[in-house]
Every structure is written in structure tokens, then in C-alpha cells.
C-alpha positions in Angstrom: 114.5 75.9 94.8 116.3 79.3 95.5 114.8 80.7 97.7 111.2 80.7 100.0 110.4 84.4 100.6 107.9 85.4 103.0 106.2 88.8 102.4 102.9 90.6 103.1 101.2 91.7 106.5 104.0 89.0 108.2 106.7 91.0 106.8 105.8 94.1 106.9 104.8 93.2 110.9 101.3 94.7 110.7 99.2 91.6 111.0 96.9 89.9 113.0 95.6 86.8 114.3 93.9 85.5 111.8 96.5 87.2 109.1 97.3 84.5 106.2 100.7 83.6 105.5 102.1 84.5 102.3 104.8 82.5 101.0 106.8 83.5 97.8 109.0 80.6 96.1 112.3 81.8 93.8 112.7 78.3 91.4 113.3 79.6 88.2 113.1 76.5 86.3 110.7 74.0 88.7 108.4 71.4 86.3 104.7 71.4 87.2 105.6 68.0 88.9 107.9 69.5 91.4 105.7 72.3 92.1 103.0 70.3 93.3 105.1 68.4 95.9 106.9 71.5 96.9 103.5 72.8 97.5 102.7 69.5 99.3 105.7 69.6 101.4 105.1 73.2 102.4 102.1 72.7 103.7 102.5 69.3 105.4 105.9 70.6 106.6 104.1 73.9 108.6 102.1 72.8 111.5 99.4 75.6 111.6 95.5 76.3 111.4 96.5 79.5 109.3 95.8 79.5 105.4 99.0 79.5 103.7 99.3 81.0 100.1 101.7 80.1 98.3 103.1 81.8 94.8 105.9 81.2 92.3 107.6 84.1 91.5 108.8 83.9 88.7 105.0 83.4 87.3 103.4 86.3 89.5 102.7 89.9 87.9 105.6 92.6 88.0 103.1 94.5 90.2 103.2 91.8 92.9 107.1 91.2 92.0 107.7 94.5 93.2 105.6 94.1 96.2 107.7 91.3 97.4 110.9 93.4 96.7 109.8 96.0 98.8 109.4 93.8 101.9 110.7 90.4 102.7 112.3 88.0 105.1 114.7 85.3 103.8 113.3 82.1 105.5 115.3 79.8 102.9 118.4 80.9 100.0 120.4 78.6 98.3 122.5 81.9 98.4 122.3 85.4 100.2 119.9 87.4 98.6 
């Protein structure tokens, strides 16, 4: 796993409450298998009532791609970004 990106409402700082947190994982060569128990460990690993979506993204639309490119906040990189 490179990187875990957060982006959307959180991000951009314009949420609410009840805003859903939107998670954006850079693997660019993660098996099925791994997936799943990143997934898993995500979402055992966060301790919140919130729904959490999660995305791959390398396997998301360009459109969303460049959504995420517009506003994020490192919260994992291998790397700087």
C-alpha cells in the first residue's frame, strides 16, 4: 500500500455531522485477497458510527481521479506525495 488518501466533504472541510468518510487507497498492484483484508482492517482499525467508503484508485474513473487530485490529505505514504 502507497498511500491512504482522504478526500471529499472531510478534505475539502465543508462537512457535517453525519458526513461519510471517504477514503482513497494508492496500491497499484494489491490482489483481490489483500484488498479485502485491507478493507477489513480499515474498518475494524477506525472506531466510528460514521459509514466509511472506501475506493482503490487505481480502479476508480479518471473523473473521480481528478477529484481526489484536486483535494486531499495524506493520512498514510510510503513516500511524500
Amino acid at each position: 500500500m502507497q498511500a491512504v488518501l482522504l478526500f471529499g466533504s472531510r478534505a475539502h472541510g465543508d462537512f457535517n455531522n453525519l458526513s461519510d468518510i471517504d477514503l482513497a487507497i494508492k496500491a497499484p498492484r494489491i490482489s483481490d485477497k489483500d484488498w479485502l483484508l485491507v478493507t477489513e482492517q480499515i474498518e475494524n482499525e477506525l472506531d466510528t458510527l460514521l459509514k466509511i467508503d472506501l475506493v482503490l484508485y487505481e480502479q476508480v474513473s479518471e473523473e473521480l481521479q481528478r477529484q481526489i487530485n484536486q483535494c486531499y490529505q495524506v493520512l498514510y505514504s510510503e513516500t511524500s506525495l
